[in-house]
C-alpha positions in Angstrom: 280.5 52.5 241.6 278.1 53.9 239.3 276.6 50.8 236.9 276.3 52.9 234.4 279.5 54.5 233.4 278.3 57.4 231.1 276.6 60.7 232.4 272.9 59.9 230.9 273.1 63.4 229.9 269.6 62.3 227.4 267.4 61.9 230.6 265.7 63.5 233.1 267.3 65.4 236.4 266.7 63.0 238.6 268.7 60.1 236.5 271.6 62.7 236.0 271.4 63.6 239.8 272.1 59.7 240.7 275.1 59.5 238.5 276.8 62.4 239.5 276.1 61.3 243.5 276.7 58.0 242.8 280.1 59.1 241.1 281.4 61.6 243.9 280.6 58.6 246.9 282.7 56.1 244.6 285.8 58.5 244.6 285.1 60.2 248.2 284.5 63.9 246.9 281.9 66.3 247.7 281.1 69.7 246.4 284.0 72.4 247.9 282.5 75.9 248.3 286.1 77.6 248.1 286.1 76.7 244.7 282.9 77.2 243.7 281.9 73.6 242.4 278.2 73.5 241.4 277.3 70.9 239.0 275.0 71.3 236.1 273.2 68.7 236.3 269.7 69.4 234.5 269.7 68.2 231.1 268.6 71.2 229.2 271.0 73.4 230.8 273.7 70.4 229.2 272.1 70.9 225.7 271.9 74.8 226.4 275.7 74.3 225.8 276.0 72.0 223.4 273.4 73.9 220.7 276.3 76.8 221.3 279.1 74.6 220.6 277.2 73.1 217.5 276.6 76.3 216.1 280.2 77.6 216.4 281.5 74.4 214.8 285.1 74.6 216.1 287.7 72.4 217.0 289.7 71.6 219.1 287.5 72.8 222.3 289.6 73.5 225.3 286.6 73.2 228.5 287.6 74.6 231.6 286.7 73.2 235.1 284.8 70.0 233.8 283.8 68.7 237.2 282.3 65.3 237.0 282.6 65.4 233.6 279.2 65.9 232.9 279.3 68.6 230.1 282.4 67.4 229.1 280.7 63.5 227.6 277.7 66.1 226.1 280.6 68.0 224.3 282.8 65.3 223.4 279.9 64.0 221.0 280.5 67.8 219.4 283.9 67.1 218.8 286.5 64.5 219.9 288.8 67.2 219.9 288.2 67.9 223.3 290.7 68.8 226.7 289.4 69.2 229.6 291.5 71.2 232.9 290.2 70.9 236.2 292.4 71.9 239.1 290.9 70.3 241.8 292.6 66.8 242.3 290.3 64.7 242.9 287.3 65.5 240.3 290.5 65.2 237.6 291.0 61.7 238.6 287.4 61.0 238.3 286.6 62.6 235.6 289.6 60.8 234.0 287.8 57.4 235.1 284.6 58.6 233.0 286.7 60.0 230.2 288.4 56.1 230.3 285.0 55.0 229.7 283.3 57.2 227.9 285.6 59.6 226.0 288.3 57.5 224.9 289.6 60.1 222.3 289.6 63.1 224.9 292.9 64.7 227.1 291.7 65.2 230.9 294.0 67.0 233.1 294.5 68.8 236.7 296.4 72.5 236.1 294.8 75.4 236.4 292.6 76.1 233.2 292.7 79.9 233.4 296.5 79.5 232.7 295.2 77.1 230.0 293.1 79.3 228.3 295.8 82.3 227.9 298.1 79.8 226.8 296.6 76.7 224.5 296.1 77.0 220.5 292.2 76.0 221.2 289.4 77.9 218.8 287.1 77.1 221.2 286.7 77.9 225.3 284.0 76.3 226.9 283.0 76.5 230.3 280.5 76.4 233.3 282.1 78.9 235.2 282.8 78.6 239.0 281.6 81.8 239.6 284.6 82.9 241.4 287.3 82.4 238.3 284.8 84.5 235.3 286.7 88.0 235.3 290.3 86.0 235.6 289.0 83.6 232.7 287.8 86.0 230.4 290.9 88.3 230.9 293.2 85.0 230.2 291.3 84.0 227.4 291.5 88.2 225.6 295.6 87.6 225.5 295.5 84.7 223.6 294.2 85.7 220.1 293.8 82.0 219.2 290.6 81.9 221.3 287.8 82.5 218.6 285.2 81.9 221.0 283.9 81.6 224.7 280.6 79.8 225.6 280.7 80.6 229.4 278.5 79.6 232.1 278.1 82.3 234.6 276.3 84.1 237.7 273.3 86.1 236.0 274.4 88.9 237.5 278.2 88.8 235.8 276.3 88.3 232.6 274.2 91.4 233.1 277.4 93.3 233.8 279.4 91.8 230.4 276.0 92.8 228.4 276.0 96.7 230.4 275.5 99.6 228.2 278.1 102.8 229.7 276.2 104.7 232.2 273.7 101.7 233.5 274.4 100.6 237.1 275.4 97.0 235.8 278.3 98.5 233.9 282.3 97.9 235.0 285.4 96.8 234.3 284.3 93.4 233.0 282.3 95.2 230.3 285.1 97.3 229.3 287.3 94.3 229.2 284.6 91.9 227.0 283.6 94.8 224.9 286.9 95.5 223.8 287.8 91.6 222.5 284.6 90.6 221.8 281.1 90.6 221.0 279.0 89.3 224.0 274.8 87.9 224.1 273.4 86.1 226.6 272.0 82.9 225.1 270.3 81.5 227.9 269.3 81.5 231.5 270.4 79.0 233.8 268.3 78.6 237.4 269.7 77.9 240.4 267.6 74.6 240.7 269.9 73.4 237.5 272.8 72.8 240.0 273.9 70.4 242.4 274.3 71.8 245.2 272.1 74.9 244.5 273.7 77.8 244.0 272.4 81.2 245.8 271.7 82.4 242.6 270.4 81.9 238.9 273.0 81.3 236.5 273.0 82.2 232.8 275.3 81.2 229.8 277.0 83.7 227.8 278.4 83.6 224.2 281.5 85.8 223.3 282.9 85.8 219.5 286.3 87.6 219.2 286.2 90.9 217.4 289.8 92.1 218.1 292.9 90.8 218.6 295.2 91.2 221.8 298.0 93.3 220.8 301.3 94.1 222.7 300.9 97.0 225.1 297.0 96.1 225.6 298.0 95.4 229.3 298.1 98.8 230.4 294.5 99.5 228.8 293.7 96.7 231.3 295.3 98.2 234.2 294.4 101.8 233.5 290.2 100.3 233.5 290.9 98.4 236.5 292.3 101.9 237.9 289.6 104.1 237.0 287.1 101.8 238.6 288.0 102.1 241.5 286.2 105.2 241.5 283.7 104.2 239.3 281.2 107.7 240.1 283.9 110.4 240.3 284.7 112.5 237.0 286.7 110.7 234.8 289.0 113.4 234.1 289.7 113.7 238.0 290.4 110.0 238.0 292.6 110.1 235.1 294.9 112.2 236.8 294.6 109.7 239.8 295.6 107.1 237.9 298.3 108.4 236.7 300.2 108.8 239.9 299.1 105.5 241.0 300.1 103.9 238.2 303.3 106.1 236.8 302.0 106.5 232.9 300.8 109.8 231.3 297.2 110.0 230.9 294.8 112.6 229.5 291.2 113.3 229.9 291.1 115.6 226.6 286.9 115.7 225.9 286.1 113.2 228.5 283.7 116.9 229.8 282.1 116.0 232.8 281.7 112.2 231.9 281.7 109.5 235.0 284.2 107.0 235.0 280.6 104.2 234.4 279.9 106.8 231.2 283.1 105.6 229.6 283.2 103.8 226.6 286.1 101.4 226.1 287.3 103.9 223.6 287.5 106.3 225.5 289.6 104.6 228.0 292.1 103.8 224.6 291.9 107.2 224.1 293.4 108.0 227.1 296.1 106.1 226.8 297.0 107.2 223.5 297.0 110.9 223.9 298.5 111.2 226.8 302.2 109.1 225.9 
């Protein structure tokens, strides 16, 4: 067992490093790649977080995927008010031994936290992505209108893609989907060397502030984006029409002109919606 029960998330890599393999030997767990486990274990990417959650200032946090539980004992000196949902077995248990410890005050459980995140009355989402889950978390997190906030780690390239401007090469469906809920800035970069075991790529963290609220029928908007990106360089209007067989529902492409489905704004995509029931 670790001697010292508490990440020392106030010094160096190395020390962090030590904890978090002295931890995973104690309980028998390595690092799965099928669910994406990297741990942040570099100290400034910890307080790269925690500055975020300081300056949002709310409460209760839901985190999602805590891991080792390393971000998680940074947080908890945020707030208290603090769940953490990790779905893989046996980092629960051990993170629950560190929370025991450490955190008496905080709720650790296994379930799966994208269900978590469309579902709990939690302000507050934070979480160092597994890469893998982003899209799925971010779209969870737009149907509950509780969620004020999102302080997400991510791959650098999914950032670039939430932060796209219409007609760039990084833009998709994930923009469409962030820009319609919220406001999005990248606060920080994240390199690979940061994680345990290293990722192939850099990382970065993103803030997202809620701007809109999720309202009933909002579903479709997400279906009809995922749709039309499928063909993401064909004329919107010719993919409109496409969509609309595939997906049974009436829309129009009234003054989309000659705009590519990547030229779209979410608007326009509303728009589309709107006009043609």
């Amino acid at each position: 067992m670790n001697t010292q029960p508490c990440p020392p998330v106030g010094l160096g890599k190395s020390a962090l490093l030590s904890w978090l393999k002295g931890l995973l030997s104690s309980h028998g767990l390595k690092a799965l790649d099928r669910l994406g486990q990297n741990f942040l274990v570099d100290p400034r990417g910890v307080e790269a977080f925690a500055r975020q959650a300081e300056e949002l200032a709310m409460s209760p946090l839901l985190e999602v995927g805590p891991g080792a539980c390393i971000l998680t004992y940074r947080l908890y000196r945020v707030t208290p008010r603090l769940a953490a949902v990790e779905i893989d077995h046996g980092l629960a248990w051990a993170c629950s031994a560190v929370a025991a410890e450490c955190m008496p005050a905080a709720t650790i459980l296994r379930g799966d936290g994208v269900q978590a995140a469309q579902a709990w009355r939690a302000p507050l989402i934070v979480s160092n992505t597994p890469y893998n889950i982003t899209t799925r978390l971010i779209a969870g997190a737009a149907r509950n209108n509780s969620v004020k906030a999102m302080i997400l780690g991510m791959q650098l390239e999914v950032a670039r893609r939430i932060l796209a401007e219409p007609g760039t090469a990084d833009y998709g469906r994930i923009t469409i989907l962030a820009r319609r809920y919220f406001r999005a800035r990248m606060v920080a970069v994240l390199p690979r060397s940061y994680y345990y075991p290293q990722p192939r790529v850099n990382g970065a963290i993103v803030t997202l502030e809620r701007t809109r609220k999720w309202s009933s029928g909002d579903e479709v908007l997400e279906e009809v984006a995922k749709c039309l990106f499928t063909g993401r360089r064909r004329l919107a209007s010719k993919m409109a029409r496409e969509c609309s067989r595939r997906l049974g529902i009436e829309l129009c492409s009234r003054g989309l002109g000659d705009k590519r489905v990547y030229q779209l704004y979410p608007e326009d995509v509303e728009e589309m919606v709107k006009c043609g029931n």
